[in-house]
N, C-alpha and C positions, 0 to 999 in steps of 0.2 A: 834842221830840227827847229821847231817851233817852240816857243815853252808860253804861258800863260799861268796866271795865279787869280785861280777864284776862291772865294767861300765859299760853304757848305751850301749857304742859301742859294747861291748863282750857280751852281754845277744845274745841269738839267737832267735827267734820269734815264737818257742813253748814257750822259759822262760817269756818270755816282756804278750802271751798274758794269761797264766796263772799267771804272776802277776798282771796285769790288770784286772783280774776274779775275782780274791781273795781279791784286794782292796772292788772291787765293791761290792762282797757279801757281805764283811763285813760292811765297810763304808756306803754302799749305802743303800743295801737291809736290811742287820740285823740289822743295829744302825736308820732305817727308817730314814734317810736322804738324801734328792735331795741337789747334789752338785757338780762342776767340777772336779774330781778327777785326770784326765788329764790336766795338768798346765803347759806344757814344763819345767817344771825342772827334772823332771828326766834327762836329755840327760847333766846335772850338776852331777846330784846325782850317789855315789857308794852306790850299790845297796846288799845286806845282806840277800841271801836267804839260809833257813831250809828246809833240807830236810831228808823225813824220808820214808824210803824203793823206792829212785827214785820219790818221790812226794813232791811238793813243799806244807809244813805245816806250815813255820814261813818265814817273810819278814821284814824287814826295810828296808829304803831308807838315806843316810846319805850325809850329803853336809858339807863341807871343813869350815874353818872360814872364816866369810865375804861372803858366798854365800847365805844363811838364814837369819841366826841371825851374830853377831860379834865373837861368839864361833862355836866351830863345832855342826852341829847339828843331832840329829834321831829323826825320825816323821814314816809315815805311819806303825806304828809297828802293826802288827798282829799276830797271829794265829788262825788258824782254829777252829771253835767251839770244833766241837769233838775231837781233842785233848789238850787243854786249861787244860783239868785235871791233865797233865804228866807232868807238869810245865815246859814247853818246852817256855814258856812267860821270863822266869829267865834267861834259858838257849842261845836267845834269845836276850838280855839287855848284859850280859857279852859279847858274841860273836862279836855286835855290838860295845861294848866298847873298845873291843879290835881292832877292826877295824879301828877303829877313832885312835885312838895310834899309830897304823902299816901304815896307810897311810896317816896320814896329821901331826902327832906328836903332838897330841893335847891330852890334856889331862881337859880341861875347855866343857864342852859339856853343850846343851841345848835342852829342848823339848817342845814342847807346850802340856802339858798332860791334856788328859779329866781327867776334876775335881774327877770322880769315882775312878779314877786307883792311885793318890796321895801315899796314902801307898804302892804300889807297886813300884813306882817308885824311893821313899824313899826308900824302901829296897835294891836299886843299888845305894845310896848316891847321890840321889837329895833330891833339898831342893827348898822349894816355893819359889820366886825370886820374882813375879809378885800379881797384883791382880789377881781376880777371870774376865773371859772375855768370853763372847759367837763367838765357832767360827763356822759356819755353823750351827746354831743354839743350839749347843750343850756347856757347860758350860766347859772352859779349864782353866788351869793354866800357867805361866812360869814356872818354873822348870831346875835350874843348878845346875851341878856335878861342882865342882871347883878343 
């Protein structure tokens, strides 16, 4: 797995709309939820994409402190089904965290995590921060790295 971190400005418009695709399968189509997944922050957000043989299979999107939340933040984190087994989700979470380090010098992060993935996200040293909240109908948490 490859990982790379552009901005909004430097993605080029095969990457923007294959991320675009891959949100939507996932968020939209496989988690069956109707929601705005285009919000104008991305053209904020540094952007965290995986790649595996020239194909984009793992994404986050990450924004600075004070653009989100008050800490730096990672959200729209995916992978693709059919690779989800290669824990390429792990691989992923580190990449991202290094990201946030390398370009904002941040080491306090935050995620709004669906309530499922808790343990996983624990497993990169977050810790529940927040109550339990529905976001797009879906059950999520706070969650900060400190």
């Amino acid at each position: 797995m490859n990982f790379i971190a552009k901005y909004f400005s430097e993605l080029n418009t095969i990457e923007l709309y294959e991320i675009l695709q891959l949100r939507s399968e996932v968020f939209v189509v496989e988690q069956d939820c109707v929601y705005q997944d285009i919000d104008f922050k991305d053209q904020k957000a540094l952007h965290v994409i995986g790649y595996k043989s020239n194909k984009i299979v793992a994404y986050t999107r990450i924004f600075k402190p004070g653009d989100y939340f008050d800490n730096a933040s990672i959200g729209r984190v995916l992978v693709v089904a059919s690779e989800r087994k290669n824990g390429f989700g792990h691989e992923l979470m580190k990449a991202s965290v290094v990201v946030v380090k390398k370009h904002f010098e941040a080491t306090k992060i935050t995620v709004s995590a669906q309530k499922y993935l808790k343990k996983f996200y624990e497993s990169h040293l977050f810790i529940q921060t927040g109550r339990e909240y529905l976001e797009d109908g879906i059950p999520h948490i706070r969650m900060d790295r400190l």
